[in-house]
Structures are given as structure tokens and as C-alpha cells.
PyMOL Python script that loads the backbone (N, CA, C, O; Angstrom):
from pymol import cmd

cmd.read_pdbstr("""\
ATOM      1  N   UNK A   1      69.210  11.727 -27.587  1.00  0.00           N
ATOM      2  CA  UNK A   1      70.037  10.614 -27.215  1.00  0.00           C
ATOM      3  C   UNK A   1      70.707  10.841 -25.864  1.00  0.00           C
ATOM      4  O   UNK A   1      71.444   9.903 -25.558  1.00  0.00           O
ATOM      5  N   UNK A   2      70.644  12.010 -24.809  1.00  0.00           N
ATOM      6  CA  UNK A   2      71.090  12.231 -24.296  1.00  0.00           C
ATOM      7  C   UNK A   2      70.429  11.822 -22.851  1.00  0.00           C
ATOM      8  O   UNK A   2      69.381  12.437 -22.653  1.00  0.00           O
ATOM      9  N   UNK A   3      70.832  10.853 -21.710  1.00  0.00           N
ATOM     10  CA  UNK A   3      70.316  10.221 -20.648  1.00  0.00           C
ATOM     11  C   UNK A   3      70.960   8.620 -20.486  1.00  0.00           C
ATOM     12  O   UNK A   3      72.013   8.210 -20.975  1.00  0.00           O
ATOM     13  N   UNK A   4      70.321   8.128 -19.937  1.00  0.00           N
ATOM     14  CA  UNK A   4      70.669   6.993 -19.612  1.00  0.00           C
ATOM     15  C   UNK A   4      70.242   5.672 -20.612  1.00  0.00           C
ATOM     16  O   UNK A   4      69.049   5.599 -20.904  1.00  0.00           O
ATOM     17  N   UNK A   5      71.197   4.585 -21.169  1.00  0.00           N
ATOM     18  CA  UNK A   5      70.972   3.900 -22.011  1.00  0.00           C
ATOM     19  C   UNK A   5      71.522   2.492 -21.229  1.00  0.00           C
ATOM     20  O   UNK A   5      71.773   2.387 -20.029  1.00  0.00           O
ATOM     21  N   UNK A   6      71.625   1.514 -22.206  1.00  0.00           N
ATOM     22  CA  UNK A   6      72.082   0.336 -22.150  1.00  0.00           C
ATOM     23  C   UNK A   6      73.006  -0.231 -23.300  1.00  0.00           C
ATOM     24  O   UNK A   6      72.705  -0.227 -24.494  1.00  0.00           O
ATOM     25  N   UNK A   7      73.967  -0.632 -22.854  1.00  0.00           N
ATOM     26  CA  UNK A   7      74.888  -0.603 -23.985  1.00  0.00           C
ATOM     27  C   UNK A   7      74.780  -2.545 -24.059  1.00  0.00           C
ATOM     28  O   UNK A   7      75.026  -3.167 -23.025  1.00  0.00           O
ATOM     29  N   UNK A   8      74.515  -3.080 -24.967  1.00  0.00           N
ATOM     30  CA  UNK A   8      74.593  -4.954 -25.124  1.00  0.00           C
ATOM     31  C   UNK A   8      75.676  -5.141 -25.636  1.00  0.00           C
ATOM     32  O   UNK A   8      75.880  -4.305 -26.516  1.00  0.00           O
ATOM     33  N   UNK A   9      76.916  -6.222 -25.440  1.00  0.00           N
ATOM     34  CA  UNK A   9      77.907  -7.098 -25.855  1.00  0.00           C
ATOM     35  C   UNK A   9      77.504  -8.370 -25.933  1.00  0.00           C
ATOM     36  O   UNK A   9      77.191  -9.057 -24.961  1.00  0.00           O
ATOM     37  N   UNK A  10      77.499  -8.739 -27.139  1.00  0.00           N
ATOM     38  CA  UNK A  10      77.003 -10.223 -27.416  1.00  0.00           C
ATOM     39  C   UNK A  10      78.226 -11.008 -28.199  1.00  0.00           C
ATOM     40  O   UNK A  10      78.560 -10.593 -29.308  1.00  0.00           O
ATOM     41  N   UNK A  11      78.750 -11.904 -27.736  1.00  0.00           N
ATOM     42  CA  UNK A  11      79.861 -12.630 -28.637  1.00  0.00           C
ATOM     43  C   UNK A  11      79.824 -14.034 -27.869  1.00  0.00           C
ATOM     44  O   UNK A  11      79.171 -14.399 -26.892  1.00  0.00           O
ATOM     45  N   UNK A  12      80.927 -14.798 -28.807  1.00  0.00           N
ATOM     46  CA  UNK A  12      80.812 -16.035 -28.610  1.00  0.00           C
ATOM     47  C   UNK A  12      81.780 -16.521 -27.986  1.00  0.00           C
ATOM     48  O   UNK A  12      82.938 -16.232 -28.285  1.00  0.00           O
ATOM     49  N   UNK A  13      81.334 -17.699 -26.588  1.00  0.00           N
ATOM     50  CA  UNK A  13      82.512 -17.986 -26.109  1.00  0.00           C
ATOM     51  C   UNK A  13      83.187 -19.157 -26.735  1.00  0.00           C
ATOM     52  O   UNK A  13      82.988 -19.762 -27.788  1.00  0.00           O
ATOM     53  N   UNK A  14      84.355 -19.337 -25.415  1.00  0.00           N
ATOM     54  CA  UNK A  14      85.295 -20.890 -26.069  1.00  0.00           C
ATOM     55  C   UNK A  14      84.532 -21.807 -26.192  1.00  0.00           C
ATOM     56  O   UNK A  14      84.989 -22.666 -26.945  1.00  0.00           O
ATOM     57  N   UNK A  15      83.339 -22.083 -25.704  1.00  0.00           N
ATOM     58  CA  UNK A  15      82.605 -23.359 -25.361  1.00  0.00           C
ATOM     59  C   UNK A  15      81.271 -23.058 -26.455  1.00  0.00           C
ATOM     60  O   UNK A  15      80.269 -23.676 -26.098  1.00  0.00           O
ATOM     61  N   UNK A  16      81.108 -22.363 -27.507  1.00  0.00           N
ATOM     62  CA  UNK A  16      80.601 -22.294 -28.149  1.00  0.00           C
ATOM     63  C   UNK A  16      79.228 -21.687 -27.824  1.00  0.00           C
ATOM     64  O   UNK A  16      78.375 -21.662 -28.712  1.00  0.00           O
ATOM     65  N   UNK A  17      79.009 -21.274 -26.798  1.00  0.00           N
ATOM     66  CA  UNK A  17      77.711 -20.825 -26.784  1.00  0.00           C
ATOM     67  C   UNK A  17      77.812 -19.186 -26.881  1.00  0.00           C
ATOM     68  O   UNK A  17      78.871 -18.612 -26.625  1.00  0.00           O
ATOM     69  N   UNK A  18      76.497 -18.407 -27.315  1.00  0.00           N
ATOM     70  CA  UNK A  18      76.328 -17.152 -27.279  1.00  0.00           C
ATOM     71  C   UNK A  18      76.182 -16.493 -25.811  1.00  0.00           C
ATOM     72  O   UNK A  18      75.192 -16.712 -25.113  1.00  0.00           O
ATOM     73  N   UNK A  19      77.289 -15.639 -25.388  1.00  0.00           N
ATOM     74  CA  UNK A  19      77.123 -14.846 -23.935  1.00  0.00           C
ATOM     75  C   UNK A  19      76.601 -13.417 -24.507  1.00  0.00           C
ATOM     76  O   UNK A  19      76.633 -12.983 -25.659  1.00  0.00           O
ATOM     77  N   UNK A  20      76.178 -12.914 -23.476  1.00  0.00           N
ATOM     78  CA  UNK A  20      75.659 -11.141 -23.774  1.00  0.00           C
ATOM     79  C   UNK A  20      75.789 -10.871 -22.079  1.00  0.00           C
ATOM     80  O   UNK A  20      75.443 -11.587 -21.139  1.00  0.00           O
ATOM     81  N   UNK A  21      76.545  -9.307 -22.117  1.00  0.00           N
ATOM     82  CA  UNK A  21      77.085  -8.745 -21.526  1.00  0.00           C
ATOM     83  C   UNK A  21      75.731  -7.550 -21.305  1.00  0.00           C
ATOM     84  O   UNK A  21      75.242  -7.147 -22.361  1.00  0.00           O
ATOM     85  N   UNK A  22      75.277  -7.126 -20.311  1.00  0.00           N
ATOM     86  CA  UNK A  22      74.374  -5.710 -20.414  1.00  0.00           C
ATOM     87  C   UNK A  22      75.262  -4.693 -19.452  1.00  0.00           C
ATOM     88  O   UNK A  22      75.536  -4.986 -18.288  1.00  0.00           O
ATOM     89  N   UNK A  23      75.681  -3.446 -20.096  1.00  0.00           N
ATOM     90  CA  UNK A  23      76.303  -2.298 -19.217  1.00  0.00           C
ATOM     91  C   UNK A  23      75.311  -1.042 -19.445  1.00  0.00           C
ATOM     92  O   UNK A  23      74.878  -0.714 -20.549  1.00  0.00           O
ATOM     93  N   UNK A  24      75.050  -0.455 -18.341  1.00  0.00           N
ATOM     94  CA  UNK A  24      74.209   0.898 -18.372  1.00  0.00           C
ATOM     95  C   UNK A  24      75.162   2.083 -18.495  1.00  0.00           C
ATOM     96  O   UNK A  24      76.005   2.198 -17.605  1.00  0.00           O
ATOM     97  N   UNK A  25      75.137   3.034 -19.542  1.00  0.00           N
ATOM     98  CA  UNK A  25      75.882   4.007 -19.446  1.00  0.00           C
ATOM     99  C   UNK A  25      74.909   5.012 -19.365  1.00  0.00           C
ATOM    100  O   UNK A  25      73.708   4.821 -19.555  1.00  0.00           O
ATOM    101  N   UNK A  26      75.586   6.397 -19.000  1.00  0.00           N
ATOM    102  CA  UNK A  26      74.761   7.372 -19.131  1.00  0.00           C
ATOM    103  C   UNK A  26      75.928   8.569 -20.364  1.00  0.00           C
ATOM    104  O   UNK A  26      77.106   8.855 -20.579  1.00  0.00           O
ATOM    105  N   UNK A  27      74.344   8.914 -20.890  1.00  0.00           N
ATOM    106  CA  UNK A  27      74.870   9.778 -22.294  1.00  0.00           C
ATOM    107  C   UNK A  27      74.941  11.015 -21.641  1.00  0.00           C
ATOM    108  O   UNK A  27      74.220  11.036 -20.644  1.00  0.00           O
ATOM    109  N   UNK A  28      75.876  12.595 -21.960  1.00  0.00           N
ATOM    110  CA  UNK A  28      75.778  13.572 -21.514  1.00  0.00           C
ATOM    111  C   UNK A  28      76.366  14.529 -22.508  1.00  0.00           C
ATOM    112  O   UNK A  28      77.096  14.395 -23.490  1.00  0.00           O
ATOM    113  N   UNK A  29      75.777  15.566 -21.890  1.00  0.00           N
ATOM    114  CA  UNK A  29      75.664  16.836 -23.241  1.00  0.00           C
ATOM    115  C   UNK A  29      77.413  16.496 -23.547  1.00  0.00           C
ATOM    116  O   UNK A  29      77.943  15.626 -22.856  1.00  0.00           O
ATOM    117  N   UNK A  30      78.394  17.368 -24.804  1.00  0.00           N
ATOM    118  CA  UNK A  30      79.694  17.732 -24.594  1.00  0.00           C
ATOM    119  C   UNK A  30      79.918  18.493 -23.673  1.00  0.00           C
ATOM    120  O   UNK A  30      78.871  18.844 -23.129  1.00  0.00           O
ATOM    121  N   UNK A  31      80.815  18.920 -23.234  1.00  0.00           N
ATOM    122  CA  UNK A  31      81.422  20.252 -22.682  1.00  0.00           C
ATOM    123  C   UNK A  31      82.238  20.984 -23.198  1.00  0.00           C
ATOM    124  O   UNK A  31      83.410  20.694 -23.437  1.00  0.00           O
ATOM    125  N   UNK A  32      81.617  22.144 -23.448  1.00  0.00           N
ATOM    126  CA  UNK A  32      82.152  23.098 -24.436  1.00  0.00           C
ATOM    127  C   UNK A  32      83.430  23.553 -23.714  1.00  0.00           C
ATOM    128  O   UNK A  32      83.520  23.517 -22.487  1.00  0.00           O
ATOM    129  N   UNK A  33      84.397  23.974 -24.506  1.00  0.00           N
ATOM    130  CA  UNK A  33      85.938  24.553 -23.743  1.00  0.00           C
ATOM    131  C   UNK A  33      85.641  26.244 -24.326  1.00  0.00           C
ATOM    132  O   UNK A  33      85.767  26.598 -25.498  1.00  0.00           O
ATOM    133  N   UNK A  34      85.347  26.868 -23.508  1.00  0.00           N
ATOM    134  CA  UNK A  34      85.807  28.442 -24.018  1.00  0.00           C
ATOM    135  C   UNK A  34      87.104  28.710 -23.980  1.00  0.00           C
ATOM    136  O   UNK A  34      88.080  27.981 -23.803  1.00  0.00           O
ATOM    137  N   UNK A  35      86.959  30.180 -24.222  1.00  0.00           N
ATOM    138  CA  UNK A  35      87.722  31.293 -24.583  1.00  0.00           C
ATOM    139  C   UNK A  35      88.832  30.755 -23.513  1.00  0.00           C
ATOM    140  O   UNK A  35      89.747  30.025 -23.894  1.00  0.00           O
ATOM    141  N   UNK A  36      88.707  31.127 -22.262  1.00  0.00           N
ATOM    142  CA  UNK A  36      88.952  31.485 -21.036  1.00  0.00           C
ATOM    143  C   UNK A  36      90.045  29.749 -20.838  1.00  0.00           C
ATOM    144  O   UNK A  36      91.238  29.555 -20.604  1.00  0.00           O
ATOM    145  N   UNK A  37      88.629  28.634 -21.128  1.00  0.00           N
ATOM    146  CA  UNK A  37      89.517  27.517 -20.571  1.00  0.00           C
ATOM    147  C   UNK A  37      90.606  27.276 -21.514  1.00  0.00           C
ATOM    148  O   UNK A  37      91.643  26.712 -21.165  1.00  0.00           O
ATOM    149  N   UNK A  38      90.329  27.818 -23.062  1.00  0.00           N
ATOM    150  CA  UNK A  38      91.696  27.400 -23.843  1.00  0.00           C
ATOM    151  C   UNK A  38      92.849  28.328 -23.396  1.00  0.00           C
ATOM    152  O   UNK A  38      93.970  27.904 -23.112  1.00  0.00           O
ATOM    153  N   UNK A  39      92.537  29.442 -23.362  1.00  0.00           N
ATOM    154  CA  UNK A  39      93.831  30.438 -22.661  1.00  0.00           C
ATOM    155  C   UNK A  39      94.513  29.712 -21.574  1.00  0.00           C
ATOM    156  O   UNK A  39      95.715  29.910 -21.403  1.00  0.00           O
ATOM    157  N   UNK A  40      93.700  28.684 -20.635  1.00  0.00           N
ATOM    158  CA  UNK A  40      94.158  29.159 -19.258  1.00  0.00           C
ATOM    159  C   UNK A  40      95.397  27.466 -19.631  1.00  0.00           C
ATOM    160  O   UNK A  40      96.518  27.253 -19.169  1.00  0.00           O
ATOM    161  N   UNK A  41      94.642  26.674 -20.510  1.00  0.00           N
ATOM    162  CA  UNK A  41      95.379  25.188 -20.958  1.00  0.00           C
ATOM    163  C   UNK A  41      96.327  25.778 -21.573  1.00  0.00           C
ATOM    164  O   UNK A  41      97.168  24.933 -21.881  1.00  0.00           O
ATOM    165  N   UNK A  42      96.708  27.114 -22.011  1.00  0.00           N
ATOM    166  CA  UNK A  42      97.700  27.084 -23.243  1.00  0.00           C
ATOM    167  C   UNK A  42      98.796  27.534 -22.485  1.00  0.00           C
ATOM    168  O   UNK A  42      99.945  27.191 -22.765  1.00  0.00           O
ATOM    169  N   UNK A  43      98.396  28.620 -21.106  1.00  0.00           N
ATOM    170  CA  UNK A  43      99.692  29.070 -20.010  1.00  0.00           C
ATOM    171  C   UNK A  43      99.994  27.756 -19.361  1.00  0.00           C
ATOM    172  O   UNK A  43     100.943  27.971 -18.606  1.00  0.00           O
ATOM    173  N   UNK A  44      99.536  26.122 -19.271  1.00  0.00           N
ATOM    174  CA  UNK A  44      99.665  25.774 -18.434  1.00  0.00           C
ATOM    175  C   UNK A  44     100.907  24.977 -19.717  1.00  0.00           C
ATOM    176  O   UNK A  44     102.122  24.850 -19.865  1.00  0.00           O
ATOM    177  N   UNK A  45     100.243  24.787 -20.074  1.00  0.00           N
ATOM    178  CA  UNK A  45     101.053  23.890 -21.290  1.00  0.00           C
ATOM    179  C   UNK A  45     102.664  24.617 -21.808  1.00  0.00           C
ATOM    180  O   UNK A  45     103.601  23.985 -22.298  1.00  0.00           O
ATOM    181  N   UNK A  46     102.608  26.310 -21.484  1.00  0.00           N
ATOM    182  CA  UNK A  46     103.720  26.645 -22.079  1.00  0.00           C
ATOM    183  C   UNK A  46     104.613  27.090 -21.161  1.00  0.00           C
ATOM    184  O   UNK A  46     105.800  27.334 -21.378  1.00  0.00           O
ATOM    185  N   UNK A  47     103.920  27.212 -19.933  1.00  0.00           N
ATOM    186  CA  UNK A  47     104.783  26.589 -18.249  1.00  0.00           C
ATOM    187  C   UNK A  47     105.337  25.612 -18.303  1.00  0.00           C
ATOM    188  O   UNK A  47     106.391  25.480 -17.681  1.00  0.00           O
ATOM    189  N   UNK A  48     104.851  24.674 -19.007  1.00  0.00           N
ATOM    190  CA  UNK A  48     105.433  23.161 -18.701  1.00  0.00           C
ATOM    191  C   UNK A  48     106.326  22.750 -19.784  1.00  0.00           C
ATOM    192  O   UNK A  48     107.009  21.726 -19.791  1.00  0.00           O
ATOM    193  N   UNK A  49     106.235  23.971 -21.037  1.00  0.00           N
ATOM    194  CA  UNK A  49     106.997  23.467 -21.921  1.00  0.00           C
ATOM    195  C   UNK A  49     108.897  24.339 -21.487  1.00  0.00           C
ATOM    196  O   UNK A  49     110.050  23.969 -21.711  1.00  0.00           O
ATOM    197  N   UNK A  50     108.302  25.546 -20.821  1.00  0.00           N
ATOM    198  CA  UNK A  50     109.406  26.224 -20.299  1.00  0.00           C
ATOM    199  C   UNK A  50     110.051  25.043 -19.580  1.00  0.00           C
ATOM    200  O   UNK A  50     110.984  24.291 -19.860  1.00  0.00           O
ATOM    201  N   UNK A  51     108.950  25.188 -18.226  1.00  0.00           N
ATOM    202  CA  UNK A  51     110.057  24.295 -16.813  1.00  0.00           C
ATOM    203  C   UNK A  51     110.917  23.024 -17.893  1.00  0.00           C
ATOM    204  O   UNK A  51     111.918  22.459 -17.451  1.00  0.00           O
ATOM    205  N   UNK A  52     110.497  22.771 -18.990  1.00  0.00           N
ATOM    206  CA  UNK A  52     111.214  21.286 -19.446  1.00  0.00           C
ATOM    207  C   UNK A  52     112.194  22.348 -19.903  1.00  0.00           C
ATOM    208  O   UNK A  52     113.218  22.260 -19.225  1.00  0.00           O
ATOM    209  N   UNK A  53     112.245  23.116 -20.612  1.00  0.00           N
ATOM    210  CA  UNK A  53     113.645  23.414 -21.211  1.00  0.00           C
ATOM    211  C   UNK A  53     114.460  24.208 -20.421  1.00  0.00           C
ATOM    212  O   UNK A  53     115.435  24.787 -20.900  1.00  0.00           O
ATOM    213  N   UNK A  54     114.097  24.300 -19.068  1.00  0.00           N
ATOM    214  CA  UNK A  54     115.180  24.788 -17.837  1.00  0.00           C
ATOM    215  C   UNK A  54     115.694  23.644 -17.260  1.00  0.00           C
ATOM    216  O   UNK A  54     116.734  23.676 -16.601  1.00  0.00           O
ATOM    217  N   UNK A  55     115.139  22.766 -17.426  1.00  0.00           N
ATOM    218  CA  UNK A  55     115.420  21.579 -16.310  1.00  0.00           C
ATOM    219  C   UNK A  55     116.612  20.899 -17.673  1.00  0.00           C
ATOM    220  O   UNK A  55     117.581  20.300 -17.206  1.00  0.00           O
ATOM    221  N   UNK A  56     116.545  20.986 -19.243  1.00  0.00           N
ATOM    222  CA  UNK A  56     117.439  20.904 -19.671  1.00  0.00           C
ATOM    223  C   UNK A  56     118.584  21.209 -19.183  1.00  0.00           C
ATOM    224  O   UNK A  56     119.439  20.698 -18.459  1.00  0.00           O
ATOM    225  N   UNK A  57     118.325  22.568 -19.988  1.00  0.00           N
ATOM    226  CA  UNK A  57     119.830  23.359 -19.748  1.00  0.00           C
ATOM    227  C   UNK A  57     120.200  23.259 -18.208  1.00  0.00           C
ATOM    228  O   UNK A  57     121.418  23.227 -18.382  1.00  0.00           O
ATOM    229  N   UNK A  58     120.110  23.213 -17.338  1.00  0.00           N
ATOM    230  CA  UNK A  58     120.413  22.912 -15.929  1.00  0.00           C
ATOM    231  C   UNK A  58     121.032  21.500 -16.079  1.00  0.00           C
ATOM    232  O   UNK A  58     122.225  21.458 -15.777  1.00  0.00           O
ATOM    233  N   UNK A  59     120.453  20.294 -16.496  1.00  0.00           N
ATOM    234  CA  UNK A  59     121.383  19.439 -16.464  1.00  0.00           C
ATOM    235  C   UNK A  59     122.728  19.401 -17.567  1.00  0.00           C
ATOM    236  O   UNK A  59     123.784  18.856 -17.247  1.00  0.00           O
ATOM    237  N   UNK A  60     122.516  20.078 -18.942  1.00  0.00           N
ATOM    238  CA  UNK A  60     123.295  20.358 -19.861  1.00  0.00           C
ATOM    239  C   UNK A  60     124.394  20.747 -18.920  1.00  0.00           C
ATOM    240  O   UNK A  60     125.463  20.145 -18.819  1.00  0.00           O
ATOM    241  N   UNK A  61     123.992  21.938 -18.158  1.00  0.00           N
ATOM    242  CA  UNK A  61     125.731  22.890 -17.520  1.00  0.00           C
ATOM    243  C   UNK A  61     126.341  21.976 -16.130  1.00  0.00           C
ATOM    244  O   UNK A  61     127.454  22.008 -15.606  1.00  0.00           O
ATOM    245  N   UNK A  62     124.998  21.090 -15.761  1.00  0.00           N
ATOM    246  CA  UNK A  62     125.905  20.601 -14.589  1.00  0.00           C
ATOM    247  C   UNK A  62     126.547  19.555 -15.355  1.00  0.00           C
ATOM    248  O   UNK A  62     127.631  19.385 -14.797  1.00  0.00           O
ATOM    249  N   UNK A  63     126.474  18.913 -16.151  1.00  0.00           N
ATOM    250  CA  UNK A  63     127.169  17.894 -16.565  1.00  0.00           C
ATOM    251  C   UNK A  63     128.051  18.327 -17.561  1.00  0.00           C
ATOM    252  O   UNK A  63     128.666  17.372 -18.034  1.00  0.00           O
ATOM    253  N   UNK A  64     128.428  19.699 -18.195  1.00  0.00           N
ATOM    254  CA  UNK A  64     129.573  20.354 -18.640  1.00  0.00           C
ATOM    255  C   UNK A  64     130.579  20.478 -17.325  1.00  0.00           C
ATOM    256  O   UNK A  64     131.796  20.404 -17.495  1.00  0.00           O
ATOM    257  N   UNK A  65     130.185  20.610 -16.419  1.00  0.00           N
ATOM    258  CA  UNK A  65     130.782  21.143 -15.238  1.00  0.00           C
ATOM    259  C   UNK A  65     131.540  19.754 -14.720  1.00  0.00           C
ATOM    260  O   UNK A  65     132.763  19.618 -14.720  1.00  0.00           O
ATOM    261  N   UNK A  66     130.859  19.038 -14.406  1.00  0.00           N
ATOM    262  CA  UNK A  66     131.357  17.285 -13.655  1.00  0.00           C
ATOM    263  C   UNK A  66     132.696  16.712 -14.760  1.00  0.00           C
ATOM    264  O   UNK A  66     133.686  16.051 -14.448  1.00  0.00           O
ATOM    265  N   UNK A  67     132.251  17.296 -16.264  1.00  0.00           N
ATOM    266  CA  UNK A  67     133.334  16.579 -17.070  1.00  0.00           C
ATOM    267  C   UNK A  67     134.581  17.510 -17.326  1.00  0.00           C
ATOM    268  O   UNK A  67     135.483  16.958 -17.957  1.00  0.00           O
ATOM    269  N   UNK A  68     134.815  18.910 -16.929  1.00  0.00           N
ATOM    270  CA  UNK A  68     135.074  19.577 -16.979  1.00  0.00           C
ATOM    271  C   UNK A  68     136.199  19.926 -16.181  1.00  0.00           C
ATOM    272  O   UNK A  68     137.259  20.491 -16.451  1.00  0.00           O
ATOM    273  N   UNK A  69     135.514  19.256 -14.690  1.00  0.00           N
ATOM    274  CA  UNK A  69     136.557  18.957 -13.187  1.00  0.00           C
ATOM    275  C   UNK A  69     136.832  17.911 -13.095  1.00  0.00           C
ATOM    276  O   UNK A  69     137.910  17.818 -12.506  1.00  0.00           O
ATOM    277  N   UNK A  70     136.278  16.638 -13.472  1.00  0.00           N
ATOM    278  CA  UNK A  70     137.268  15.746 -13.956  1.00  0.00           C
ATOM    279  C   UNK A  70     138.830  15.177 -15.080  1.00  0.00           C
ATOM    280  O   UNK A  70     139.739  14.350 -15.146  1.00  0.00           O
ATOM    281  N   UNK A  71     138.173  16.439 -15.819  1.00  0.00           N
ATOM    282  CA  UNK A  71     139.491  16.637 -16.816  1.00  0.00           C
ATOM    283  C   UNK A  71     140.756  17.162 -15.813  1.00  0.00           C
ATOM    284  O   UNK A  71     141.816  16.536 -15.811  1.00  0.00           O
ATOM    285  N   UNK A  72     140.625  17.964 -15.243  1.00  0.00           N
ATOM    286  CA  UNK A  72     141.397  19.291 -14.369  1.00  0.00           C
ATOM    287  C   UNK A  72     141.929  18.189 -13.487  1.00  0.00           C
ATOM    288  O   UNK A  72     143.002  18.452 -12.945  1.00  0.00           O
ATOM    289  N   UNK A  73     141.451  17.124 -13.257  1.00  0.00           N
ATOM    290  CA  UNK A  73     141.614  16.510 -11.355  1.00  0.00           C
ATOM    291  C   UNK A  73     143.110  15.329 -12.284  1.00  0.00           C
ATOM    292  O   UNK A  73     142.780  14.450 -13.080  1.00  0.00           O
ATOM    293  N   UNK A  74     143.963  15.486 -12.085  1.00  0.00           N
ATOM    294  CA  UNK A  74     145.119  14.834 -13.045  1.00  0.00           C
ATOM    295  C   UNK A  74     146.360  14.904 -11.760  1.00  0.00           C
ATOM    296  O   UNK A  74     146.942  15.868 -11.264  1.00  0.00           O
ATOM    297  N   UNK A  75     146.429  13.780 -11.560  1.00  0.00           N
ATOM    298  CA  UNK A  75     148.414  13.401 -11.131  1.00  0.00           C
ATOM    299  C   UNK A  75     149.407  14.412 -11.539  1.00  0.00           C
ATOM    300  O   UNK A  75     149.586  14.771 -12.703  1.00  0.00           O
ATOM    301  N   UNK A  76     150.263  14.997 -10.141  1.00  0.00           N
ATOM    302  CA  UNK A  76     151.239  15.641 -11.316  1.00  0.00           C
ATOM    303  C   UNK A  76     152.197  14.350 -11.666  1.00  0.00           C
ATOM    304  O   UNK A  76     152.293  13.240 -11.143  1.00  0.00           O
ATOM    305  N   UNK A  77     152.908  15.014 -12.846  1.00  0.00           N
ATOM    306  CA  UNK A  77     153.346  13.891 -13.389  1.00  0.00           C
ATOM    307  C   UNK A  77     154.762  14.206 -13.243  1.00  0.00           C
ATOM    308  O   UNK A  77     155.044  15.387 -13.445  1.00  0.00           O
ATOM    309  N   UNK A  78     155.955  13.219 -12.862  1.00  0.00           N
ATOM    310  CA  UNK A  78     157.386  13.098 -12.760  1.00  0.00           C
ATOM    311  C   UNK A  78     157.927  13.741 -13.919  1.00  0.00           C
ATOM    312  O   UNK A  78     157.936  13.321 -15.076  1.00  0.00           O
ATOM    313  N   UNK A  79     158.531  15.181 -13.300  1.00  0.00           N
ATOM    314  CA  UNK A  79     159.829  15.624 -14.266  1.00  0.00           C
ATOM    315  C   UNK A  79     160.730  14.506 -14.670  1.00  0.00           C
ATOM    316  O   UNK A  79     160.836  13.547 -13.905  1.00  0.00           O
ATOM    317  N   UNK A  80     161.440  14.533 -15.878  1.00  0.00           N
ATOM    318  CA  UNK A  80     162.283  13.475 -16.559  1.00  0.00           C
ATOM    319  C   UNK A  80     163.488  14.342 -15.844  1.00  0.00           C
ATOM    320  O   UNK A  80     163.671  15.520 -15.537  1.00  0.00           O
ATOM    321  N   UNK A  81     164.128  13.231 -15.760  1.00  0.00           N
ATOM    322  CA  UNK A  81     165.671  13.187 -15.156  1.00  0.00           C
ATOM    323  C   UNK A  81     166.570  12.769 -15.948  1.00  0.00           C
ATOM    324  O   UNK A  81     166.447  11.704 -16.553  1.00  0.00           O
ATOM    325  N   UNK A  82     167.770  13.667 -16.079  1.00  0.00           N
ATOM    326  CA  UNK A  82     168.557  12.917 -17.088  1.00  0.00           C
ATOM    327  C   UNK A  82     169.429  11.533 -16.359  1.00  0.00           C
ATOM    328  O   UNK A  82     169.447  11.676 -15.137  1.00  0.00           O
ATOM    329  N   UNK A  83     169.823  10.827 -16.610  1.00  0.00           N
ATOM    330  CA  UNK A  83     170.543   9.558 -16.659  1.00  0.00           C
ATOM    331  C   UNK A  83     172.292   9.782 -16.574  1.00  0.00           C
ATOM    332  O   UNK A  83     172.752   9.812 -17.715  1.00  0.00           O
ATOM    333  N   UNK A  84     173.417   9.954 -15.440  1.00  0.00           N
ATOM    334  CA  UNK A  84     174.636   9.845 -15.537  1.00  0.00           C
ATOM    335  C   UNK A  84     174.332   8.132 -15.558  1.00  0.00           C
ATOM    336  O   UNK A  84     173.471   7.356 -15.144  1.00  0.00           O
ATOM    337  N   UNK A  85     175.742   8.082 -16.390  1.00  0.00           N
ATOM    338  CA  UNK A  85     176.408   6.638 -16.245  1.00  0.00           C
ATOM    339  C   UNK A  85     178.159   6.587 -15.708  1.00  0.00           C
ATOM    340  O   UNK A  85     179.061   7.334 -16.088  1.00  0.00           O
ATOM    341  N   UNK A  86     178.230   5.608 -14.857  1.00  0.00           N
ATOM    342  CA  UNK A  86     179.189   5.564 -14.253  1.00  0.00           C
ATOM    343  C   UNK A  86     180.534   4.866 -14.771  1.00  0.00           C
ATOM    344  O   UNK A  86     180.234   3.719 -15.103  1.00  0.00           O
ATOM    345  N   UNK A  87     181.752   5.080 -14.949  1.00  0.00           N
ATOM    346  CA  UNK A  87     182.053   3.564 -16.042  1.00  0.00           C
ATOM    347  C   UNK A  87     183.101   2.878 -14.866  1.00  0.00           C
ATOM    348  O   UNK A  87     183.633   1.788 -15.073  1.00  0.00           O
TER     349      UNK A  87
END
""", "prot")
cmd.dss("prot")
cmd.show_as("cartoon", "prot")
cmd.util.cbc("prot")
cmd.orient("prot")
């Protein structure tokens, strides 16, 4: 089965008549994944699963940090004064 074929689509349109579609595909062996290519997909995949959980925690601490110095950033606030009254 493996080479060049013809693939037919035959269905019906709005206007009631039968259309057919002809597309040429070509068939080809699988491609086997070795040893080598699953190793090399599994460092790439667990690179990428690292860089995601650095790029977490990196935004986790900067945004501990932003809410952190915004708490701190505060008005001082007016000592209370006591009140004489005069009569």
C-alpha cells in the first residue's frame, strides 16, 4: 500500500446533484522513533517542563515583592494632640 494513490470524495451538494472531489496522496513507510530520538524528546520536554517552573517561581517572588513594598509605602500618620479648652 505504500506509494502514490488517489483518495475520491463524493457527496452531495445544495443543488442536489452528486460532486466528487479527486486528491492524490502519497502513502509512506512510518518512521520509527528510536532509542536515541526518545531520549533526546524527553531532555527537551523536561527542559521545558523546568524553564516553566522557573519562570513560575520568578513571577511568584516578584509579585511577593511589588505587594510587599506597597504595603511598606504608607503616609506617616498625625500624632494625636491633646485638646486645651479655654473658658
Amino acid at each position: 500500500m505504500v506509494g502514490e494513490h488517489t483518495l475520491q470524495l463524493q457527496g452531495v451538494a445544495n443543488d442536489g446533484f452528486i460532486k466528487a472531489a479527486n486528491l492524490g496522496v502519497v502513502v509512506q513507510e512510518p518512521v520509527l522513533l528510536t532509542a536515541d530520538g526518545a531520549r533526546d524528546m524527553l531532555v527537551w520536554i523536561a527542559g521545558l517542563a523546568l524553564a516553566a517552573v522557573l519562570a513560575a517561581v520568578f513571577v511568584a517572588i516578584a509579585l511577593g515583592r511589588r505587594r510587599r513594598t506597597n504595603r511598606e509605602i504608607r503616609l506617616p500618620q498625625p500624632e494625636p494632640q491633646e485638646l486645651t479648652f479655654v473658658q
